[in-house]
C-alpha positions, -999 to +999 in steps of 0.1 A: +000+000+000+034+027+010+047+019-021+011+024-043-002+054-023+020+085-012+053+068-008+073+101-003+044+120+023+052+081+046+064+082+077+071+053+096+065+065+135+083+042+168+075+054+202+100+031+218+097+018+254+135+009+253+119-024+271+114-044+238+136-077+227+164-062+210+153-083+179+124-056+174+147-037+166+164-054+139+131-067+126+119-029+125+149-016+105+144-044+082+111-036+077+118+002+066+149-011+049+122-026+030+098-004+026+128+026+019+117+049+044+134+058+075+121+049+114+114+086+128+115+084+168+092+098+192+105+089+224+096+101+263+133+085+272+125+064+301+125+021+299+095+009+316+117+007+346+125+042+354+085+048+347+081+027+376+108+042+400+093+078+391+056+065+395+066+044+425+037+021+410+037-012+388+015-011+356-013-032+351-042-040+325-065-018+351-037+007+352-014+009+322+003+038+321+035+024+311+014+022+273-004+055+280+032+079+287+054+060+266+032+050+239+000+071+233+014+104+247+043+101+226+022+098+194+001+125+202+026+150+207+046+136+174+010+143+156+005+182+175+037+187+151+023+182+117+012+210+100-006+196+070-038+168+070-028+135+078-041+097+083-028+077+116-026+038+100-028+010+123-012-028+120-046-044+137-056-076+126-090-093+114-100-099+150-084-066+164-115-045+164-124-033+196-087-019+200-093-002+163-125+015+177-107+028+212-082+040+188-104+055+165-125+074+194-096+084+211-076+101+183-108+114+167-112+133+202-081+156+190-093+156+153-068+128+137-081+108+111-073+069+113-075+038+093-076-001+096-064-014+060-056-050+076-083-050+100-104-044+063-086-073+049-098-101+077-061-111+072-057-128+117-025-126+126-010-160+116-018-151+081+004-118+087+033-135+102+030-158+072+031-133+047+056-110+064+082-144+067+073-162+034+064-133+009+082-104+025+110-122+037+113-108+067+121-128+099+098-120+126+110-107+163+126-135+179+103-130+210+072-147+189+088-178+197+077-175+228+053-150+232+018-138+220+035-103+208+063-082+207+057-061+238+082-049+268+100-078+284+079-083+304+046-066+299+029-060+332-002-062+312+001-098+307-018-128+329+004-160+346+013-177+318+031-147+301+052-143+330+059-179+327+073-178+299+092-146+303+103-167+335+116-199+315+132-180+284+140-140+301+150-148+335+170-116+333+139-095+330+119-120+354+144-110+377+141-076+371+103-073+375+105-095+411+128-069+423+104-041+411+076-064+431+101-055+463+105-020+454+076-011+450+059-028+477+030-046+456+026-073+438+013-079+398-011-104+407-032-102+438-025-137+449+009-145+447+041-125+442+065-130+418+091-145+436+062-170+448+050-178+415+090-188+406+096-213+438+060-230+425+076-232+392+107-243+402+092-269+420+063-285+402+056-299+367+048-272+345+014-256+341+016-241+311+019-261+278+053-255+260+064-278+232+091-269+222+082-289+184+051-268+182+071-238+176+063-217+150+091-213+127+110-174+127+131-167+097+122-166+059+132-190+035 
């Protein structure tokens, strides 16, 4: 669509949360390698972790503004800055539409256009990895492998079983949010702490599936 519509008026906008797997980086360079445009930057600075500290409050799917300062904020004051009519488009996918209408409402609010082209298509997301690996060529972020996205490692925003994995393949940044648990003084969940949910899973069978010959496969052919 870039390359049929408007090619030179693109820009290809990353709020980064400098809390990603440093393969989104390479895969989003790749991608605008690609596509010939640059990345432009909007950034607030912080990694999710020195949010926190200045907060002195963990993010949550109730409360996520870790997404709201570093993310949304960003965008919006990147969009304040443009001086001729514009159109916000959005990656969602065929199943994606209730996020496409909060982000639809909340940027027509402040008078920004948006559009869905994949949400248009149907196209779910397997179909998109699919197409970006097989057709595009493109090796997706190495943290698919494991994960349901490419969010911060971890995302606070995610249930048991995302921490579980981020647990059994990023115990660097498992480690890192148990000591923000202790920092902080609360806890993600509201039964167990992190450090909790570890000893169980150090100590029993697994309770989340994880086979390791189901994985989906990363790089293009």
């Amino acid at each position: 669509m870039i390359n049929q519509e408007h090619h030179a008026d693109t820009i290809l906008l990353h709020t980064p949360t400098y809390s990603e797997h440093p393969d989104a980086d390479r895969f989003r360079n790749q991608f605008a390698d690609l596509l010939k445009l640059p990345v432009t930057i909007q950034a607030d600075g912080r990694n999710i972790w020195q949010l926190m500290d200045n907060e002195h409050c963990l993010p949550s799917e109730r409360i996520p503004f870790c997404s709201r300062i570093l993310k949304t904020e960003q965008a919006i004051k990147f969009y304040k800055t443009m001086t001729e009519d514009f159109i916000v488009y959005f990656g969602y996918d065929g199943k994606e539409w209730r996020r496409a209408q909060r982000s639809m409402a909340r940027l027509a609010h402040i008078g920004v256009k948006t559009a869905f082209p994949l949400l248009k298509t149907g196209w779910e997301d397997k179909l998109i990895k699919e197409f970006i690996r097989d057709t595009l060529k493109v090796c997706l972020p190495e943290a698919y492998l494991y994960l349901n996205h490419n969010n911060c490692l971890p995302c606070f925003k995610g249930g048991k079983q995302h921490f579980y994995q981020i647990w059994k393949h990023y115990s660097e940044y498992y480690e890192k949010a148990e000591k923000a648990e202790y920092n902080i003084g609360h806890t993600v969940f509201k039964d167990k702490s992190l450090e909790q949910l570890r000893h169980e899973w150090e100590s029993q069978i697994p309770m989340f599936k994880d086979e390791d010959d189901l994985r989906p496969c990363m790089c293009a052919l």
